[in-house]
C-alpha positions in Angstrom: 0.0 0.0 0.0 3.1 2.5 0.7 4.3 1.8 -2.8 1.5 2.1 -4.1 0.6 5.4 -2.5 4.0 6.7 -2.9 4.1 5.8 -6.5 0.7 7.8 -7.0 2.1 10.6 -4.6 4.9 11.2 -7.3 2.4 10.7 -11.0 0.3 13.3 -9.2 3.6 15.5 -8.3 4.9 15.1 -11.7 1.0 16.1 -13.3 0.9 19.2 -11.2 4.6 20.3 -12.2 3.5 19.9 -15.6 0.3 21.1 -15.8 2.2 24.4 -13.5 4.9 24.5 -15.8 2.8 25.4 -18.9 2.3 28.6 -19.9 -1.3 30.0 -20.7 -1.3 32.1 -24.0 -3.3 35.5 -24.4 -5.2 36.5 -27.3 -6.1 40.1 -28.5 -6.1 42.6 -30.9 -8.5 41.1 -32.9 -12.2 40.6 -33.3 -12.9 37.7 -30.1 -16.5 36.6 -30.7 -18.0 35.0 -28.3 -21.1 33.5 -29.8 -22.7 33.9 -25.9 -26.2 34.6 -26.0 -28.9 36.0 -29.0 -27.3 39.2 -30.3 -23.1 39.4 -31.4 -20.7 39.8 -27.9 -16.8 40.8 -28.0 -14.2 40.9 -25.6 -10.4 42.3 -25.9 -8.8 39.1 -24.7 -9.4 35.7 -24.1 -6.8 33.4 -22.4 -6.1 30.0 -23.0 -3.9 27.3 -20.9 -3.4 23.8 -20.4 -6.6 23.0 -23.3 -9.5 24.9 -21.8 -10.2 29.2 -22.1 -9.1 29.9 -18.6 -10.5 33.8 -19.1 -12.3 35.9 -21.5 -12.9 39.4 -21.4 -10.4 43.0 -20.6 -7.0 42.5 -21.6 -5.8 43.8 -18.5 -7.9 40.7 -16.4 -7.1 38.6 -19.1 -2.8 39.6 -18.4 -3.9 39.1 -14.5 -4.8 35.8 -15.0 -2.5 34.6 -17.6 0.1 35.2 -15.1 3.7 36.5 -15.8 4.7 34.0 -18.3 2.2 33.7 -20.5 2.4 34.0 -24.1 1.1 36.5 -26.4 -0.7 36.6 -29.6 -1.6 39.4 -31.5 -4.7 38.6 -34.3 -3.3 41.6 -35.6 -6.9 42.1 -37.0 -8.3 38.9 -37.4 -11.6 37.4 -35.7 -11.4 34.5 -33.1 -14.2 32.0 -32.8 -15.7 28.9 -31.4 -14.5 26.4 -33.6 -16.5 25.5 -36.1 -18.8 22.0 -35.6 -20.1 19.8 -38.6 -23.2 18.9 -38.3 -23.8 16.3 -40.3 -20.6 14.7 -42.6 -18.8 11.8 -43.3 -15.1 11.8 -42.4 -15.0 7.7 -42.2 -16.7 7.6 -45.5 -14.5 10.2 -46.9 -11.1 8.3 -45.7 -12.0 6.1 -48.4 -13.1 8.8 -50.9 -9.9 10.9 -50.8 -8.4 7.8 -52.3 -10.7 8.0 -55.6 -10.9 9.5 -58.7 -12.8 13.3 -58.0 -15.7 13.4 -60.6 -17.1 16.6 -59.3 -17.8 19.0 -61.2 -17.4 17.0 -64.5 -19.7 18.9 -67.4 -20.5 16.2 -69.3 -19.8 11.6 -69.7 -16.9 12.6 -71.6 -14.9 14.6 -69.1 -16.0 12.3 -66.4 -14.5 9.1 -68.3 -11.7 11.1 -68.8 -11.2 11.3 -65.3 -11.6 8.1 -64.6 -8.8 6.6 -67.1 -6.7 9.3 -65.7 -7.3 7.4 -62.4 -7.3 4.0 -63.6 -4.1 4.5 -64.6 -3.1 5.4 -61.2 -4.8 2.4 -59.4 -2.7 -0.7 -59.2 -3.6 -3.6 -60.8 -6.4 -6.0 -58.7 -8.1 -2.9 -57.1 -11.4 -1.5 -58.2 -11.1 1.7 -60.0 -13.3 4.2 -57.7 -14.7 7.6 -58.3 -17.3 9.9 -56.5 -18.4 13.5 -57.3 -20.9 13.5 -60.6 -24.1 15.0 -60.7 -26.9 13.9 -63.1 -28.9 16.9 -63.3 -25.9 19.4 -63.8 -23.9 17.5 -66.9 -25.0 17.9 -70.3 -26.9 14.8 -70.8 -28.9 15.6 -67.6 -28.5 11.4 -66.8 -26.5 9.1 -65.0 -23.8 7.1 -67.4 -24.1 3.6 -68.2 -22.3 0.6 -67.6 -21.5 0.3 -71.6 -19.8 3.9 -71.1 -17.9 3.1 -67.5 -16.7 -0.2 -70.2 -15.0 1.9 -72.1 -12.6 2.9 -69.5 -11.8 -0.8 -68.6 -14.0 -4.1 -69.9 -11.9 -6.0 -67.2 -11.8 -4.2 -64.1 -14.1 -3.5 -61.8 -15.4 -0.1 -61.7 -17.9 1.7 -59.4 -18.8 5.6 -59.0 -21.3 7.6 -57.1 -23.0 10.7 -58.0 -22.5 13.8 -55.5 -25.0 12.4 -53.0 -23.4 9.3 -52.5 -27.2 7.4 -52.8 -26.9 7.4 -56.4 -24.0 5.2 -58.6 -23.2 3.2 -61.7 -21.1 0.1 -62.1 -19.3 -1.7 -64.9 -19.7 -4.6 -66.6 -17.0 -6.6 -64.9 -18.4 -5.5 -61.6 -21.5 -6.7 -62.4 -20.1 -10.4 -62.9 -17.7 -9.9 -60.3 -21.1 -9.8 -57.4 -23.1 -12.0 -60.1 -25.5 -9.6 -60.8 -27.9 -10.0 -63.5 -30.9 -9.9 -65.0 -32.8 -11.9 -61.9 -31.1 -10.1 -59.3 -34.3 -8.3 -57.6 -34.7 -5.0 -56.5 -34.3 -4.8 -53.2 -36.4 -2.6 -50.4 -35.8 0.8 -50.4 -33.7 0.7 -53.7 -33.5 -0.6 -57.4 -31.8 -1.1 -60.4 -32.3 0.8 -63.8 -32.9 -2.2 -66.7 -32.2 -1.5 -70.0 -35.0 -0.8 -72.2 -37.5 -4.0 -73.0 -36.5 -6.4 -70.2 -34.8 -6.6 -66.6 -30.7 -6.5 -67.9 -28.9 -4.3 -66.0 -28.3 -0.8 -67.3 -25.5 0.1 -64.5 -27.3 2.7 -62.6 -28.2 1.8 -59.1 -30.0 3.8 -56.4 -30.4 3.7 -52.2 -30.0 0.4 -50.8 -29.4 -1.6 -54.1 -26.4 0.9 -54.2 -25.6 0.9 -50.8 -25.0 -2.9 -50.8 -22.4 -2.2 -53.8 -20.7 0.1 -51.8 -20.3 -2.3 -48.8 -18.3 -5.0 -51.1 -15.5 -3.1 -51.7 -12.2 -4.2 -50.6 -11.0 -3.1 -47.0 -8.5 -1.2 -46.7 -4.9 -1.8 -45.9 -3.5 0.2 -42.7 -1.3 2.0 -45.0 -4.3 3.2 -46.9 -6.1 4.0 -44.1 -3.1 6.4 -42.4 -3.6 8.1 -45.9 -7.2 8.2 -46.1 -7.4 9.5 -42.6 -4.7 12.3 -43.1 -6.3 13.6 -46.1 -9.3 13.7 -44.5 -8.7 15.2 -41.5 -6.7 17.8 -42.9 -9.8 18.8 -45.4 -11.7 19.2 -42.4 -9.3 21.5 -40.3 -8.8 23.4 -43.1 -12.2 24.7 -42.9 -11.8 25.6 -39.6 -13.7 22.3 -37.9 -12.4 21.7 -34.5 -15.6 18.8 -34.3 -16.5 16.5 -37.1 -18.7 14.2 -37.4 -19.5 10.2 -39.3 -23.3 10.3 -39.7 -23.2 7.2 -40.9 -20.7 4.4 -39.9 -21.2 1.1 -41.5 -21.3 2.3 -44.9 -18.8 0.6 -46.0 -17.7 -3.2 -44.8 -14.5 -2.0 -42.7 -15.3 1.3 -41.0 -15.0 -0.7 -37.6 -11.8 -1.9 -38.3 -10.9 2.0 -39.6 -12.4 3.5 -36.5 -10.1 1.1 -34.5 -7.5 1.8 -36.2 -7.6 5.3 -35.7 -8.4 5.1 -31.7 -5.5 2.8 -31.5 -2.6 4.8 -33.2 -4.3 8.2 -32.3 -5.1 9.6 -35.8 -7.4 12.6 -35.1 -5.5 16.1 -34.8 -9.9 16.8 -33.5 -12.8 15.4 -31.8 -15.1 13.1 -34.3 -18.7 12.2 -33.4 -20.6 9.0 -35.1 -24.1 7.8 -35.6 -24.2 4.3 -36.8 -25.9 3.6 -39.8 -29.1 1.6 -38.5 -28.9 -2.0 -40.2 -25.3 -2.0 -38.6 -26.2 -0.5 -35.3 -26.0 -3.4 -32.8 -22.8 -4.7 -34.8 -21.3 -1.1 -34.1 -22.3 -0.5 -30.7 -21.2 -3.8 -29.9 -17.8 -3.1 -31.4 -17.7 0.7 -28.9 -18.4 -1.3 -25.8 -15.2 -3.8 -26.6 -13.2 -1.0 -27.3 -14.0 0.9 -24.1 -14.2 -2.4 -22.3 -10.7 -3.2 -23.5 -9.0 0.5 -22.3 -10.6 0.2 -19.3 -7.9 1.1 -16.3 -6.6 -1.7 -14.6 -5.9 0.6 -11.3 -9.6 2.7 -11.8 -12.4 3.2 -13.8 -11.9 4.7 -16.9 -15.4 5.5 -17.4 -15.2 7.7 -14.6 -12.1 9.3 -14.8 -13.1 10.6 -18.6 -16.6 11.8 -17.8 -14.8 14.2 -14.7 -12.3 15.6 -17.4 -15.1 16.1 -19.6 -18.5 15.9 -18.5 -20.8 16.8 -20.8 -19.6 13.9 -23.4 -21.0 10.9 -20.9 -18.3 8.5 -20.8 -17.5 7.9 -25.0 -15.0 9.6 -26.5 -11.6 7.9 -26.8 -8.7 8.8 -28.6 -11.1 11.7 -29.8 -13.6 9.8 -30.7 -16.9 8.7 -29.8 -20.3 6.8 -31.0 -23.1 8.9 -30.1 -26.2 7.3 -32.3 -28.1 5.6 -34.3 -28.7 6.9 -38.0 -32.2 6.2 -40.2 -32.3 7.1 -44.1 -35.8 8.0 -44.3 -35.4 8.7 -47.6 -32.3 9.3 -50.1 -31.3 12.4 -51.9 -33.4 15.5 -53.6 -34.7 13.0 -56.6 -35.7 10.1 -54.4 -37.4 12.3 -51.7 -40.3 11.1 -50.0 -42.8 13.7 -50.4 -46.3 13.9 -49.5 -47.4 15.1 -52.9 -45.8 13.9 -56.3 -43.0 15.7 -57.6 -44.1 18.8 -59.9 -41.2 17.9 -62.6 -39.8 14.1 -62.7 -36.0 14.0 -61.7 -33.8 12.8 -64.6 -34.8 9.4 -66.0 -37.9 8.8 -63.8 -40.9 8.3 -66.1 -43.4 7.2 -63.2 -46.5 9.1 -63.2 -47.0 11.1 -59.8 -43.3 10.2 -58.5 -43.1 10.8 -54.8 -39.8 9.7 -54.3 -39.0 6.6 -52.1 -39.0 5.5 -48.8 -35.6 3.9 -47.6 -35.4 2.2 -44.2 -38.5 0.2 -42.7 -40.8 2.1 -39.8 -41.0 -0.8 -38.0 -36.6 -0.5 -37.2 -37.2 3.0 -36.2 -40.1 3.1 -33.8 -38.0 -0.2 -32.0 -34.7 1.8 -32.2 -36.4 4.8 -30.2 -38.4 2.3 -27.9 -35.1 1.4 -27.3 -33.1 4.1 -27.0 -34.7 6.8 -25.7 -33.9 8.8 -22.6 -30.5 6.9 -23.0 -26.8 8.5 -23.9 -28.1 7.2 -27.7 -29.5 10.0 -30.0 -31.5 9.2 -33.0 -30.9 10.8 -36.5 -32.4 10.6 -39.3 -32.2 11.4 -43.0 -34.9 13.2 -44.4 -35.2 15.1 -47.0 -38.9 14.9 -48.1 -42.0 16.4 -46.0 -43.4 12.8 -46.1 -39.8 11.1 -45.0 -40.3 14.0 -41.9 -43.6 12.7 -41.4 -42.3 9.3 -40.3 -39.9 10.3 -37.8 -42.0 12.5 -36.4 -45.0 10.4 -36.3 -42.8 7.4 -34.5 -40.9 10.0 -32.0 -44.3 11.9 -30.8 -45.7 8.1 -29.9 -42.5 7.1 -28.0 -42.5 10.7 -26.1 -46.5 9.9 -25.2 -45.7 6.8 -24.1 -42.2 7.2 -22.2 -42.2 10.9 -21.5 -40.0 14.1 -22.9 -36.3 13.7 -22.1 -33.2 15.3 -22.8 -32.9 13.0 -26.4 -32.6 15.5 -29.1 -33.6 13.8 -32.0 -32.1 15.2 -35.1 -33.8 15.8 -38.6 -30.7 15.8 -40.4 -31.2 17.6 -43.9 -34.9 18.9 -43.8 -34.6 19.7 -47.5 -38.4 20.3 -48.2 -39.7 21.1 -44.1 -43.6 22.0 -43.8 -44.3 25.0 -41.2 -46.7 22.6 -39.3 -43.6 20.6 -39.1 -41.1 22.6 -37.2 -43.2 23.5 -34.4 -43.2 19.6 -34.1 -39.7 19.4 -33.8 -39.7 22.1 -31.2 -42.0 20.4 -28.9 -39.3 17.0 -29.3 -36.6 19.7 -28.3 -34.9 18.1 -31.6 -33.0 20.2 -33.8 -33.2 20.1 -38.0 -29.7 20.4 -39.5 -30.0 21.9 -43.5 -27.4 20.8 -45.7 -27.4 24.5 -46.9 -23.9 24.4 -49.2 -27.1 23.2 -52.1 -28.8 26.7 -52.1 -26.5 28.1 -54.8 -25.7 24.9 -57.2 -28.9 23.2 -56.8 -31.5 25.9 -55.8 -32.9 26.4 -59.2 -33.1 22.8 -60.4 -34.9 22.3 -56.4 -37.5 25.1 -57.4 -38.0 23.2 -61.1 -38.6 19.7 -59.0 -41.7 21.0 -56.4 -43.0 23.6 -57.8 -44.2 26.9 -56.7 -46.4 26.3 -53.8 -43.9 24.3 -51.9 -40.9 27.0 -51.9 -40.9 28.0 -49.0 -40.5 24.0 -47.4 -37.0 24.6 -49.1 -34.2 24.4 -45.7 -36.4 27.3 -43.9 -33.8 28.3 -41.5 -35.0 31.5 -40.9 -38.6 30.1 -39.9 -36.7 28.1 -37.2 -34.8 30.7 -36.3 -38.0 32.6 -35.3 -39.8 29.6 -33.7 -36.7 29.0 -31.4 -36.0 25.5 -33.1 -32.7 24.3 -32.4 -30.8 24.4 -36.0 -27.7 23.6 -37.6 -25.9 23.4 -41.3 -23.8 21.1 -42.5 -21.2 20.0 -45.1 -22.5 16.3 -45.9 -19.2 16.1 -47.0 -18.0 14.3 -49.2 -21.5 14.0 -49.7 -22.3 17.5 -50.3 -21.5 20.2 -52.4 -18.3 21.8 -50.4 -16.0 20.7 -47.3 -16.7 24.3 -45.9 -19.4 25.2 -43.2 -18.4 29.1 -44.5 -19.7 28.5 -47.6 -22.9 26.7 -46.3 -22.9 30.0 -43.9 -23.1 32.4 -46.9 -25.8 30.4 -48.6 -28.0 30.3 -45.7 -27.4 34.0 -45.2 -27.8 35.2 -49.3 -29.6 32.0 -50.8 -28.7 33.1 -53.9 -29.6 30.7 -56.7 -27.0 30.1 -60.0 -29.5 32.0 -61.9 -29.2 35.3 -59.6 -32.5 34.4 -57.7 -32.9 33.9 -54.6 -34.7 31.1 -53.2 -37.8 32.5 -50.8 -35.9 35.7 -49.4 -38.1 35.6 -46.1 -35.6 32.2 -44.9 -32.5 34.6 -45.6 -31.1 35.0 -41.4 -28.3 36.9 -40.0 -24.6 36.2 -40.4 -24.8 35.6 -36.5 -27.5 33.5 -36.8 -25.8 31.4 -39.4 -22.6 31.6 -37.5 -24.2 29.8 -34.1 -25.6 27.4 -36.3 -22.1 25.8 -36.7 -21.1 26.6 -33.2 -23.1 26.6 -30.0 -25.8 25.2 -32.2 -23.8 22.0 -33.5 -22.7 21.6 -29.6 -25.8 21.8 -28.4 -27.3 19.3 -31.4 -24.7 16.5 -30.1 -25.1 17.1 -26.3 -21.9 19.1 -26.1 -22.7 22.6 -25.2 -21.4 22.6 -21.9 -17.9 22.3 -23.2 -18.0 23.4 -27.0 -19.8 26.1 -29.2 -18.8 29.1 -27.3 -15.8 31.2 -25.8 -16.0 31.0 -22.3 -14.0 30.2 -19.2 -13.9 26.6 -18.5 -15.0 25.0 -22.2 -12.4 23.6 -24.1 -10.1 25.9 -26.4 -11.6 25.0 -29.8 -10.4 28.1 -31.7 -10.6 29.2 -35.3 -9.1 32.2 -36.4 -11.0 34.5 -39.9 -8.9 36.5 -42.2 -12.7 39.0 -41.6 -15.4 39.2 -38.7 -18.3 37.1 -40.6 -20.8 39.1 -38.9 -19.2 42.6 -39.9 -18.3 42.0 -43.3 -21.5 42.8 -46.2 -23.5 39.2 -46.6 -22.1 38.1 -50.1 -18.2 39.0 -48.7 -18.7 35.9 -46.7 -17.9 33.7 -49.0 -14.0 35.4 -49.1 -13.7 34.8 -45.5 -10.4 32.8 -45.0 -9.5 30.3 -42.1 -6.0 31.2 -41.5 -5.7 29.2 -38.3 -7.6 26.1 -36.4 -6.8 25.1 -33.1 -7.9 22.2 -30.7 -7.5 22.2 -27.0 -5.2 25.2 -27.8 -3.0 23.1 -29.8 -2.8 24.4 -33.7 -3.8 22.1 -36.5 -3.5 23.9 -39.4 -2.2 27.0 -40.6 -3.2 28.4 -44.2 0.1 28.2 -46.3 1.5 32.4 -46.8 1.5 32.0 -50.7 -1.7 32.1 -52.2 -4.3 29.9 -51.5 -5.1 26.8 -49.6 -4.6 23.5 -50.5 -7.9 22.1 -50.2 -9.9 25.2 -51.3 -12.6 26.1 -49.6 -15.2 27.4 -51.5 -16.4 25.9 -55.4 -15.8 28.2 -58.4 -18.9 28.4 -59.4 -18.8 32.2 -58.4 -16.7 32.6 -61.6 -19.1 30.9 -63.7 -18.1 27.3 -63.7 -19.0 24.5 -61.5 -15.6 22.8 -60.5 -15.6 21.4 -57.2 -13.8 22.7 -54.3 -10.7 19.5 -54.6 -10.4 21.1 -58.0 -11.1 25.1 -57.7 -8.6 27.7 -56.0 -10.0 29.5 -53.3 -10.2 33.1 -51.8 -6.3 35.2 -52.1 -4.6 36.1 -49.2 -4.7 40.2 -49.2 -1.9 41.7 -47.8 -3.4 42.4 -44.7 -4.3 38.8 -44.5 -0.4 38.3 -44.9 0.5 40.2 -42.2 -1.9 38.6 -39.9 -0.7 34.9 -40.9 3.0 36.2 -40.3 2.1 37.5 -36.7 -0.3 34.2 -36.1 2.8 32.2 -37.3 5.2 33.9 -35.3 3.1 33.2 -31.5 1.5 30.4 -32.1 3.7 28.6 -34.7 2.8 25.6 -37.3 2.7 22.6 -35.6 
């Protein structure tokens, strides 16, 4: 027992000497924004030391408490923030999708199967040749390509792609014999399989589940693959200023447990990641979490405890930065299979149904079970919906679990909320959910959207401003690499403008604030995921999540957003990235679309460093460094 207590007597010493020995850092002369409360709040300072804001407010309380050592950083104009929070994107998913051949933005089949051989060349024998980033409805044949096409890029290797949304894609011939898929293989619930004019061959294009159970065959991937995957991705993400990300959806694809694992196990994340498990994998997945935590549990104490006391609002999950939180339902799939209560007003391209509604994805029967289960536990429930009818379900199934086992503190999240009736929202409110719109869409999509429903449904389209004024909890996202852009600034200045390709914009009454837009991917996303007590704002005690703007989003006129630069993001007061001093990002952040064209972001430059913004990187580099 001496030893013992001597031994724990010194790890204790040593923790306090440490934990003394650091200094606390001191940020001013800048823009701090404290995203606190309902209208915009700035201090002169804010301090930061050993992960966590220790101070925010005058300089000269923010120099008493910093103490005599402290470090100092001059923003030398620029605005500090809350780091931002996705609400809804895919960074397991996209580990694999950095890997592949970029398709977005491709104007027409020809430039896309250029890519592709591009890629193919690149991709060593015995692997699939794998693309992502094409959509239907903005090339100039206004349709998905075909198997004979993807052919002509290889008749012997396996090929598969996926449109933009990810619920759309189109295989090869050698694919198809590869999973012995033919004319007898049945559509399955919640998906199907184009056929090729006068009988049931296949055509190549697949939709929802039927191409969803594509997507799961694919090879794992190696560790090395992985580490890549994972670096790529993560480095997308910090880049646009995301201190939280988030997997709404793990079990996509056939290894994400053994990605997951490996990324808690060698300590991947440079930030915190957040997951939902994609329902038909759910009790695999949380199956998987409870091994994992089971198998770091400490030998001398409980684990369980010892994280919830360093961070209490998180409920004993994250590890290694990472943490399951949910279960995820697809209620529906993306804009042209939406459920919708009422048929479409214009067919999508290459449906020929009369009266379309979309399509319903996941059964009813899994969700109301999954929230008799899980409700009033540490497991949220999500749910993709895009159509008013997919809404419907949820709501329907989450109002008769609340009558039946009373309102908690469960937060069920409408994730999407593409076309979202008014009677609707004030639903949502009285689950104390939250909608999260996938705004980045607004300016590629908006006018094809407005073609699809019709007049008398415009103002269903993402009305943030209508939750805004109801007091709905609300969020954007990326959807990444799902969505139309890595970067939650660029979803910021669509909600703000909604400015449509054409000039339009899309119902100017749902048009809110640049603050309003900027707590939706701060104190918003940390409240959606049960974090708010340690994330969304800048104040003492919550974790130093930090992201540092070449402009103040809230000062600057509504269409400069989109210029808005992240010039530094930093985690637990550690930074994570730094935007390179000449010219622009790597990863840019916002598409060129502005210019006329509609390259991608992986492809498209993005906003120039000024001068001033020069100066400011210099001084950021000099106190706080790259590392």
């Amino acid at each position: 027992m001496r030893v013992a207590s001597t031994a724990g007597f010194i790890a204790s010493l040593l923790l306090s000497t440490a934990a003394i020995a650091a200094p606390a850092t001191v940020y001013s002369g800048g823009d701090i924004l404290t995203m606190k409360g309902p209208t915009p709040e700035f201090v002169e300072a804010l301090v930061e030391k050993d992960g966590k804001i220790l101070y925010v407010g005058q300089k000269s309380g923010a120099l008493r408490a910093a103490g005599r050592d402290a470090r100092q950083v001059n923003l030398a104009g620029a605005t500090l923030m809350p780091g931002f929070i996705d609400a809804h994107g895919h960074l397991i998913y996209a580990t694999h999708t950095m890997l592949d051949a970029d398709l977005a933005g491709v104007a027409n089949i020809p430039e896309l199967l250029a890519r592709l051989k591009a890629h193919a060349a690149e991709t060593p024998e015995g692997e699939r040749i794998v693309g992502m980033g094409y959509r239907a409805e903005q090339m100039a044949e206004k349709r998905h390509p075909t198997r004979a096409e993807l052919d002509t890029v290889s008749a012997t290797r396996p090929i598969t792609i996926s449109d933009g949304s990810g619920h759309h894609g189109v295989f090869n011939t050698a694919l198809m014999k590869e999973l012995k898929l033919g004319a007898d293989t049945p559509d399955p619930d919640g998906g199907f399989f184009d056929r090729l004019p006068g009988g049931r061959e296949l055509e190549g294009h697949a939709a929802e589940t039927a191409w969803m159970a594509i997507l799961a065959t694919r090879k794992p991937l190696t560790d090395a693959q992985t580490r890549k995957g994972v670096q790529r991705a993560s480095q997308l993400w910090v880049e646009n200023g995301m201190t939280t990300a988030s997997e709404l959806g793990l079990g996509l694809s056939g290894d994400d447990i053994p990605i997951v694992t490996t990324i808690i196990n060698e300590k991947l994340l440079p930030i915190d990641l957040v997951m939902f498990a994609k329902a038909s994998a759910s009790e695999r997945i949380i199956d998987s979490a409870y091994q994992i935590q089971k198998s770091r549990t400490n030998p001398n104490g409980d684990t369980s405890a010892d994280l919830l006391t360093a961070r209490p609002d998180l409920d004993k999950r994250y590890i290694n930065r990472v943490r399951l939180a949910g279960i995820k339902f697809w209620m529906d799939g993306s804009v042209d299979t939406a459920f919708l209560s009422r048929p479409f007003a214009k067919n999508p391209p290459g449906v020929t149904a009369a009266d379309y509604r979309g399509m319903r994805v996941d059964p009813q029967d899994q969700l109301v079970a999954a929230l008799d289960r899980y409700w009033k536990t540490n497991r949220q429930i999500a749910a993709h919906a895009i159509g008013d009818e997919a809404i419907e379900q949820l709501l329907v199934a989450a109002e008769a679990t609340a009558r039946e086992k009373g309102l908690g503190d469960d937060r069920p999240i409408v994730q999407h909320a593409q076309f979202l009736r008014p009677d609707q929202l004030k639903r949502v409110k009285a689950l104390n959910g939250t909608v999260s719109f996938t705004a980045a869409g607004i300016y590629p999509m908006g006018d094809y959207i407005r073609d699809l429903i019709g007049p008398d449904r415009l103002a269903w389209v993402g009305p943030a401003n209508s939750a805004e004024r109801l007091g709905v909890n609300w969020t954007i996202n990326t959807d990444w690499p799902a969505g139309v852009s890595p970067s939650l600034i660029y979803a910021a200045w669509n909600v703000v403008n909604r400015q449509t390709r054409s000039g339009d914009i899309l119902v100017a009454d749902e048009r809110v604030t640049p603050y309003a837009a900027m707590r939706a991917i701060t104190i918003n996303g940390a409240y959606q995921y049960r974090e708010e007590k340690t994330k969304g704002t800048l104040e003492a005690g919550k974790l130093a999540d930090l992201v540092i703007l070449s402009a103040n989003p809230v000062k600057v006129a509504p269409m400069a957003i989109k210029d808005i630069t992240v010039m530094q993001t930093l985690k637990e007061g550690k930074v994570v990235y730094t935007r390179p001093a000449a010219g622009p990002a790597k990863t840019a952040q916002l598409p060129t679309a502005f210019s006329g064209d509609d390259a991608h972001p992986h492809a498209s430059v993005g906003p120039m460093l000024t001068e001033q913004d020069r100066r400011t990187l210099a001084a950021l580099v000099e106190a706080n460094g790259r590392d």
